[in-house]
Structure formats: C-alpha cells, structure tokens
Backbone as CSV, one residue per row, in Angstrom:
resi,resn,N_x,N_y,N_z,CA_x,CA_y,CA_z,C_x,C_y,C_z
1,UNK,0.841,-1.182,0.000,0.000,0.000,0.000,0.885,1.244,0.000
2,UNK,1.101,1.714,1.126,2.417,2.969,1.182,3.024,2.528,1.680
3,UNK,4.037,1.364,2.137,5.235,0.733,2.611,6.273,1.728,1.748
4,UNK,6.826,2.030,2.748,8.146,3.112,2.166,7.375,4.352,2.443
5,UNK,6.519,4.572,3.111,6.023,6.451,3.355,5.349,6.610,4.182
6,UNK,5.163,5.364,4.828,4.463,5.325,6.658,5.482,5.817,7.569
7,UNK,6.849,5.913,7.869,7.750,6.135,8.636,7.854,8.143,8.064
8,UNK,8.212,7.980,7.448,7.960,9.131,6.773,6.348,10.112,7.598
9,UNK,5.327,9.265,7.247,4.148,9.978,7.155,4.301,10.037,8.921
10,UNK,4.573,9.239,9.723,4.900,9.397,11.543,5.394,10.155,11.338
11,UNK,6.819,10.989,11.017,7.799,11.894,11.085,6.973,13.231,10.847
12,UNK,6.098,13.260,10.120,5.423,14.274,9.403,4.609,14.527,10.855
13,UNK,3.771,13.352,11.423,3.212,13.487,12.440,4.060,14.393,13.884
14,UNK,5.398,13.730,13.912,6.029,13.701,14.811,6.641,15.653,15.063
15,UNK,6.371,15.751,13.722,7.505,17.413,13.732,5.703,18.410,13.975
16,UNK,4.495,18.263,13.527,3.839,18.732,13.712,3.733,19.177,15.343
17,UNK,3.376,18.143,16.099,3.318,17.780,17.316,4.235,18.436,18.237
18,UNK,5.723,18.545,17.426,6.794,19.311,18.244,6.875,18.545,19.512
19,UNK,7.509,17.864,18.841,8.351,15.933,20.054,9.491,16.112,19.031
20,UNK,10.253,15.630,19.940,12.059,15.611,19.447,11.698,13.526,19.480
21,UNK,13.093,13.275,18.347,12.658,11.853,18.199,13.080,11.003,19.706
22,UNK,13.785,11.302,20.288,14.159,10.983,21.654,12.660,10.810,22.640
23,UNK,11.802,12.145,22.673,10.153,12.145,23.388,9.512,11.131,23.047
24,UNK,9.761,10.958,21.704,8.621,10.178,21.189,9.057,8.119,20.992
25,UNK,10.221,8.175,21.115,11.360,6.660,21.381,10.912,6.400,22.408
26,UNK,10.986,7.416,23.788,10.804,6.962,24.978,9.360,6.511,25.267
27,UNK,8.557,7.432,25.007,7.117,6.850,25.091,6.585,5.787,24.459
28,UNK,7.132,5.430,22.919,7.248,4.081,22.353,7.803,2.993,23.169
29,UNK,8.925,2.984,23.618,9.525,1.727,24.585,8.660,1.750,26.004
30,UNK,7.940,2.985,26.577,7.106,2.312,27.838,5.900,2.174,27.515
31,UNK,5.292,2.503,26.570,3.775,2.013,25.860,4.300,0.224,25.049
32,UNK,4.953,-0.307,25.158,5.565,-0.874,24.170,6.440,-2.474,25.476
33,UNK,6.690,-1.655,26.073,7.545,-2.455,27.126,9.039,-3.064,26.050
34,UNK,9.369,-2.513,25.348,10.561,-2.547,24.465,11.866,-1.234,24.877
35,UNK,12.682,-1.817,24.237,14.307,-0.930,24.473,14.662,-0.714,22.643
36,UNK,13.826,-0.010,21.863,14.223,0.416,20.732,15.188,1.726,21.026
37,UNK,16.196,1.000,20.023,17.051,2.216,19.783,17.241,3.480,19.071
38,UNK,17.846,4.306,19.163,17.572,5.716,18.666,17.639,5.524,17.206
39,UNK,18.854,4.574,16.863,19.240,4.097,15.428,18.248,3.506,15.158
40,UNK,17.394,2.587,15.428,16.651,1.887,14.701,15.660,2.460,14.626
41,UNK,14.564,3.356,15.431,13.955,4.394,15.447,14.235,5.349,14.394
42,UNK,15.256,5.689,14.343,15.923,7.095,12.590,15.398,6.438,11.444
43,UNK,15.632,5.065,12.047,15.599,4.265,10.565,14.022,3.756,9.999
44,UNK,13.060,3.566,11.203,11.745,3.247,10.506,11.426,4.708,10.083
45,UNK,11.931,6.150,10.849,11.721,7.144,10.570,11.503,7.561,9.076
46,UNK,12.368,6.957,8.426,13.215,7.370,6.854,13.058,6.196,6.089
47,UNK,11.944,5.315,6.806,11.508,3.870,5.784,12.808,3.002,5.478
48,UNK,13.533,2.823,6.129,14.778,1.745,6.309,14.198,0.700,6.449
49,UNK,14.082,0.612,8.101,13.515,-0.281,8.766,12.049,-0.347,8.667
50,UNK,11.548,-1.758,8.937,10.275,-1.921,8.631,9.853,-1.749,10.126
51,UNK,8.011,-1.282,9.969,7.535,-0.782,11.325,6.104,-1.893,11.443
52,UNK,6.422,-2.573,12.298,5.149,-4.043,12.389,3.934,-2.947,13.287
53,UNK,2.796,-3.585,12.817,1.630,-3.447,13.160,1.617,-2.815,14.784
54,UNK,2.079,-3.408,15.498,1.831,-3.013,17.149,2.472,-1.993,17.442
55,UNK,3.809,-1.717,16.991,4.309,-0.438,16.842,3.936,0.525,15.854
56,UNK,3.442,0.156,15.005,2.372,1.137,14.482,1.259,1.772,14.947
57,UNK,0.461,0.998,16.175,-0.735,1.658,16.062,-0.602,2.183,17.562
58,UNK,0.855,1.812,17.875,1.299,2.289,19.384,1.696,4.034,18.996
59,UNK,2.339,4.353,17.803,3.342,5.257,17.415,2.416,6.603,17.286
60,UNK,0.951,5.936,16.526,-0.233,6.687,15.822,-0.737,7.020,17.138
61,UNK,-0.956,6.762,18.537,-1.593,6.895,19.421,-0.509,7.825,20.315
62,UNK,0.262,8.168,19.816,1.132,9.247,20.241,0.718,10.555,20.173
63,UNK,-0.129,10.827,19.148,-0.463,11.972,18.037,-1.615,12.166,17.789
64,UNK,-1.857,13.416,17.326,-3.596,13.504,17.314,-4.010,12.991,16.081
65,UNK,-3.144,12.479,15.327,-3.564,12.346,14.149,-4.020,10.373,14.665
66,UNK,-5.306,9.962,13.653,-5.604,8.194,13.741,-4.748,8.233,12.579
67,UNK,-4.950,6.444,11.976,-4.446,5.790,11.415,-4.550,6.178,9.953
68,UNK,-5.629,6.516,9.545,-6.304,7.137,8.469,-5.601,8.113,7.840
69,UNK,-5.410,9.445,9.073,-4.505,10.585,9.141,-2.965,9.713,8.341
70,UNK,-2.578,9.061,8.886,-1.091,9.243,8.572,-0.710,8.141,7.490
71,UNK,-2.096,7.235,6.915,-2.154,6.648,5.866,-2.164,7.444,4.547
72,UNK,-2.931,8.813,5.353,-3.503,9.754,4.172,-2.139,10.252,3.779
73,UNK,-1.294,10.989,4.734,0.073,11.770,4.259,0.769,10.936,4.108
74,UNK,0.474,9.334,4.012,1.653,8.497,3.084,1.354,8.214,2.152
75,UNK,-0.127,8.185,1.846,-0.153,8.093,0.251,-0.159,9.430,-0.404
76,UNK,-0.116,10.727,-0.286,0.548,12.049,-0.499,1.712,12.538,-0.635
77,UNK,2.992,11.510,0.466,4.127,11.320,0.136,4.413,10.856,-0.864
78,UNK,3.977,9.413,-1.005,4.122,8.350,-2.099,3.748,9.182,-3.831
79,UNK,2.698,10.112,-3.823,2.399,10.467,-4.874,3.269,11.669,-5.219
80,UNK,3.608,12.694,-3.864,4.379,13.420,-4.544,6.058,12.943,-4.680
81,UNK,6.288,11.868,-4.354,7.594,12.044,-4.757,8.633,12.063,-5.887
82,UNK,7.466,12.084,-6.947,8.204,12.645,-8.490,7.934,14.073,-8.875
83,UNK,7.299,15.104,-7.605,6.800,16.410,-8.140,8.233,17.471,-7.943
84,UNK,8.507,18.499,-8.155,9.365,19.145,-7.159,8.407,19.783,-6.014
85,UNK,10.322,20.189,-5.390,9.638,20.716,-4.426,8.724,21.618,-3.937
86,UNK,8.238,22.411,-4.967,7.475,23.832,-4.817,5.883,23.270,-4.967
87,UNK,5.450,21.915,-5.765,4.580,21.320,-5.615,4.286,20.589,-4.370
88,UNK,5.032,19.576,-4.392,5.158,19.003,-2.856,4.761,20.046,-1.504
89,UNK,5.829,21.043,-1.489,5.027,22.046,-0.132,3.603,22.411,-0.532
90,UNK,3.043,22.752,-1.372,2.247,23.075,-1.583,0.877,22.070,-1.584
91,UNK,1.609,21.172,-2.089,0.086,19.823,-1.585,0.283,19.179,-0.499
92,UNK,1.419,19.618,0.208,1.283,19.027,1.614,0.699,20.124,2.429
93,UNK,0.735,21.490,2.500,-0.245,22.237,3.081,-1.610,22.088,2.755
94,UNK,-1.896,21.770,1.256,-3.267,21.144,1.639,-3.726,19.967,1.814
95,UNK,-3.237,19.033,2.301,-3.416,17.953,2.971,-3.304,18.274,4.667
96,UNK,-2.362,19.326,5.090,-2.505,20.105,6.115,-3.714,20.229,6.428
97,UNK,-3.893,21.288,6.286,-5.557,22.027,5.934,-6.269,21.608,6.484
98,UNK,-6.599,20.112,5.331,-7.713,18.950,5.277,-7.558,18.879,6.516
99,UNK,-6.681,18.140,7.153,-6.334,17.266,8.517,-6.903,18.330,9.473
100,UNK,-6.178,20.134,9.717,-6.275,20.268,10.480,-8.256,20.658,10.656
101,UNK,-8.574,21.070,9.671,-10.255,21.046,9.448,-11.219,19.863,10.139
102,UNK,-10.403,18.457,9.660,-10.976,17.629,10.262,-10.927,17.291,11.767
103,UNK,-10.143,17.767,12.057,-9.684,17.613,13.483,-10.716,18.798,13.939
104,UNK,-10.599,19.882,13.328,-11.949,20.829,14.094,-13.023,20.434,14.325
105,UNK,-13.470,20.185,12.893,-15.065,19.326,12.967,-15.185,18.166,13.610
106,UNK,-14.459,17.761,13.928,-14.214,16.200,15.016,-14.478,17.029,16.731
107,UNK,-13.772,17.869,16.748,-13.908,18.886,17.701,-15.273,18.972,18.398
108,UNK,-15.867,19.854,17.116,-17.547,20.349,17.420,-17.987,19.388,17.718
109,UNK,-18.135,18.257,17.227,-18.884,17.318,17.544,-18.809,16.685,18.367
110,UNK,-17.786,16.977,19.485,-17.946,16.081,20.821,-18.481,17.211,21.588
C-alpha cells in the first residue's frame, strides 16, 4: 500500500506535534515495554527499517492524528515524490488544511 512512506508519514506526524525523536522513542519503549534504539527508530523514521503493526498503532496513538490521518500523508508522500519541491510544499499544506479542518469538525462534535 504505502510501505516506504508510513515512517515518513509518523515523522510528518512527529515534527507537527513538536516531540524531538528521543520524546517520542521513549514513550514508544514504555507504551511498548521494548528498548528500541535511537538508530533503529531514525531508521523506521526514513523507511529503512520496517515498522510491524503493534508499533504502528502504538506510534499513531502518540499523536492527534488516527491511522487514516497518517495513511492519508503516506499516500501524499508516495504520490508526490516525483513532483518538485514547490509542488510538494504546496500539496502538503493542503493535505494540512484537510487534517487540520478535520480535526476541528471532530472537535464540534464532541
């Protein structure tokens, strides 16, 4: 599906949020009961390393964004990565947008 732009699409999550990757390692290993390392952490970051299911939906529960959210900015990654860059910023602010809109109207409604 987007394998290769889920680590990516967390990172995207992760810099929004304003967590250093260290905040967000640590809360992974005690939600997690694991000792991941900073290196191997960089590396699902940047789609190296592969990121299994439980640490996935541990990583997504970090962030305000669900699963959906960060499926969405990996298949947005995945599509822009033959655009330049002046496209790319630009359809990632509106995929921004979207997200942060939805998150409003998710808002009202509670």
């Amino acid at each position: 599906m987007f394998e290769g732009y889920l680590g990516q699409a967390l990172c995207v999550a992760r810099l929004l949020e304003q967590l250093t990757k260290e905040e967000v390692l640590s809360e992974l290993n005690k939600r997690l009961g694991t000792s991941l390392s900073l290196e191997l952490f960089d590396g699902m970051e940047r789609d190296i390393e592969e990121i299994d299911t439980i640490t996935f939906d541990a990583w997504c529960g970090l962030f305000r964004w669900n699963r959906e959210k960060v499926f969405k900015c990996a298949q947005n990654l995945k599509q822009n990565a033959r655009r330049s860059d002046e496209d790319i910023k630009e359809s990632l602010e509106e995929v921004l947008q979207e997200l942060d809109y939805e998150q409003w109207r998710e808002s009202q409604d509670n």
